[in-house]
N, C-alpha and C positions, 0 to 999 in steps of 0.2 A: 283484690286491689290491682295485680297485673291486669287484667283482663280489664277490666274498669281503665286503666290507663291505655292500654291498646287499642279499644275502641273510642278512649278522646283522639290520639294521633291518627287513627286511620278515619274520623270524622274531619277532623280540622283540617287533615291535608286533600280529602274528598269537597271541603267545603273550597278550596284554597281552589282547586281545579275544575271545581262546576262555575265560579266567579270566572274564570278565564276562560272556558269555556262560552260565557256568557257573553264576555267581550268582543271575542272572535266571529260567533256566530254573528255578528250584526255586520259585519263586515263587507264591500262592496267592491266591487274589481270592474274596471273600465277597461273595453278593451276593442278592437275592429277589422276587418277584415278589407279593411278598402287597397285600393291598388295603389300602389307606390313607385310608382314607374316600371323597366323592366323587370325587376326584382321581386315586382307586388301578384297579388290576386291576379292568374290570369292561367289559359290556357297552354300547356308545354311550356312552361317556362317563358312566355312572351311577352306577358303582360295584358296579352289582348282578354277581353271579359265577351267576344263573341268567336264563335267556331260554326262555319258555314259545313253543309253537307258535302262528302266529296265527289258522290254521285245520286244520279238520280234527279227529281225536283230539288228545287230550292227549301231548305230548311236552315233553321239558326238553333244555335244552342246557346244563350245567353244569363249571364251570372251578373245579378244585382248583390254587390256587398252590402254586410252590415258596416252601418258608421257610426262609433263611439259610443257602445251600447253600454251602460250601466248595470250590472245585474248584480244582486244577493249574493253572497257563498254558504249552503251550496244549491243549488239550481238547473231549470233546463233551459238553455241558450237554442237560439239563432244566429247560425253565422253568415247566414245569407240565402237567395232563392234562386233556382236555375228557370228557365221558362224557353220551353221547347216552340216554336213557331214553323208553321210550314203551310205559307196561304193555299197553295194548289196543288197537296196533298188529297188526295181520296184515303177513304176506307179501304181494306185489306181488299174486300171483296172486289173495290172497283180499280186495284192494281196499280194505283199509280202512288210511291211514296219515294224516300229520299234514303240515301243510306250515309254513315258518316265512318271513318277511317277511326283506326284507336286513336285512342288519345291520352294525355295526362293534364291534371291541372290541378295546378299550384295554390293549395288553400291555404292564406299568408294571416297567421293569428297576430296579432300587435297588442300586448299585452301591456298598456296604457300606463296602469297600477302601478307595474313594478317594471320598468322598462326593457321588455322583452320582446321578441319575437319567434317566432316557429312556425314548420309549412305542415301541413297534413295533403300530403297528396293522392290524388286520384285518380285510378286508372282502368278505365274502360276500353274493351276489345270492339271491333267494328259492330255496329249496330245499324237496325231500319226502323223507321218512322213512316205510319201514317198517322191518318186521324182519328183511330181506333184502336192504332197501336205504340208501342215503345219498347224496343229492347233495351235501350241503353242503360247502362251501370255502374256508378264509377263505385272501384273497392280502395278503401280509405287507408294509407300507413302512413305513419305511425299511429296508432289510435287513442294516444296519449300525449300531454306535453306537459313539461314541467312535471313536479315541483326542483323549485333550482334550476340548474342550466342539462337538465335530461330532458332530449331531440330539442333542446335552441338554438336557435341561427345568430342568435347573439344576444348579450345580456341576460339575466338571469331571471327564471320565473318566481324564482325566494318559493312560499309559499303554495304559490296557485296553481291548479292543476285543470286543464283543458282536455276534452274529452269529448270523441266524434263516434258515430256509430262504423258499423263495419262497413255497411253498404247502402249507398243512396240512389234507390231507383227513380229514372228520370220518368217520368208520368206524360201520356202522350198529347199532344199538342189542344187536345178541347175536353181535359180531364182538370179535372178539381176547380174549388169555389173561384178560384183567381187562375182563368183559365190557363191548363198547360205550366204552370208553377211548381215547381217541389223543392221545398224547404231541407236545408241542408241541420239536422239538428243535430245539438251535443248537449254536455254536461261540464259543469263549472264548479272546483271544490277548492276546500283549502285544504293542507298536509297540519294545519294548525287547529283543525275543527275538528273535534273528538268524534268518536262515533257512536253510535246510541248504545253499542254495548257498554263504552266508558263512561258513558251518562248512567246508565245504571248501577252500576256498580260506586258512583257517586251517590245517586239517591239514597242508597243500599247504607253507605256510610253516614247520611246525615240523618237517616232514618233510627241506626245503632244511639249516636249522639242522642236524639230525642226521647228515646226510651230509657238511656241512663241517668237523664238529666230527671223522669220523670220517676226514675226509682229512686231517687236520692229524694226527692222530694216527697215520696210517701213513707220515708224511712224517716224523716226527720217527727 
């Protein structure tokens, strides 16, 4: 009879938390990365969303935000695309390309939802550009934001958790589908969204439940 009782409590409270579970998971978080004056999305802290080559040809290094993107929790986001430009640019072989100075820039999250903010920044060492090539790289910190007010620049992220890769190689100026673009991607979760281990271990319990319920009923 213990045993029989302990497997209703640990089904009923596994049922109680696969239900909320349930709730969560549907769950949507608004959020964007657009420029908000000096303070927003932009290169060294400036705000600018273009950074010219310092030597060499003419090149641009230019950052299209994301605006008010709605996405699922949990997911893989966009938080915007960089697109490398260098019209009079050659090939390696034909020696003529652009070089650009390090740099850092200010990747500005606006976490819509829950009224938050946070920078993920990045920072790349002097790089060259031609039409066949790209060094450049920006290496991402903090590679996390949120849940709550962990790396927020103000207000709290409660729940949601932002999450960028380590490194975003820029792709060189006549490479990929949308020429010379590379996608800056991450990951979007909740602190409230179980993880598939605690999902099983629910199943686990509503599964006990059903087998007790079915032994009482062949005992009857």
């Amino acid at each position: 009879m213990q045993i029989a009782r302990k497997i209703r409590s640990v089904a009923v409270t596994g049922a109680a938390v696969f239900l909320m579970a349930a709730g969560t998971s549907a769950a949507t978080i608004t959020f964007n990365t657009a420029q908000t004056g000096t303070g927003g999305t932009g290169f060294n802290g400036s705000g600018n969303l273009v950074l010219h080559s310092s030597s060499g040809v003419e090149a641009t290094l230019a950052f299209v935000p994301d605006m008010n993107s709605i996405n699922a929790v949990p997911g893989n986001v966009n938080f915007g695309n960089f697109t490398l430009a260098c019209a009079t640019c050659s090939t390696q072989a034909g020696g003529l390309g652009a070089s650009f100075g390090g740099f850092t820039f200010d990747l500005v999250i606006t976490d819509v939802s829950d009224g938050a903010t946070g920078i993920f920044e990045g920072t790349a060492a002097p790089g060259s550009v031609f039409l066949d090539a790209s060094t450049i790289t920006l290496n991402w910190l903090p590679l996390q934001l949120g849940p709550g007010t962990s790396n927020a620049t103000s207000g709290s992220f409660g729940p949601t958790i932002f999450q960028t890769v380590v490194q975003t190689k820029i792709v060189n100026p006549r490479s990929g589908a949308e020429i010379g673009s590379t996608t800056v991607q991450g990951f979007i979760n909740s602190s409230s969204v179980p993880e598939p281990a605690t999902l099983s271990l629910v199943g686990g319990a509503l599964l006990g439940l059903g087998l007790l319920r079915r032994k009482k009923g062949l005992s009857r």
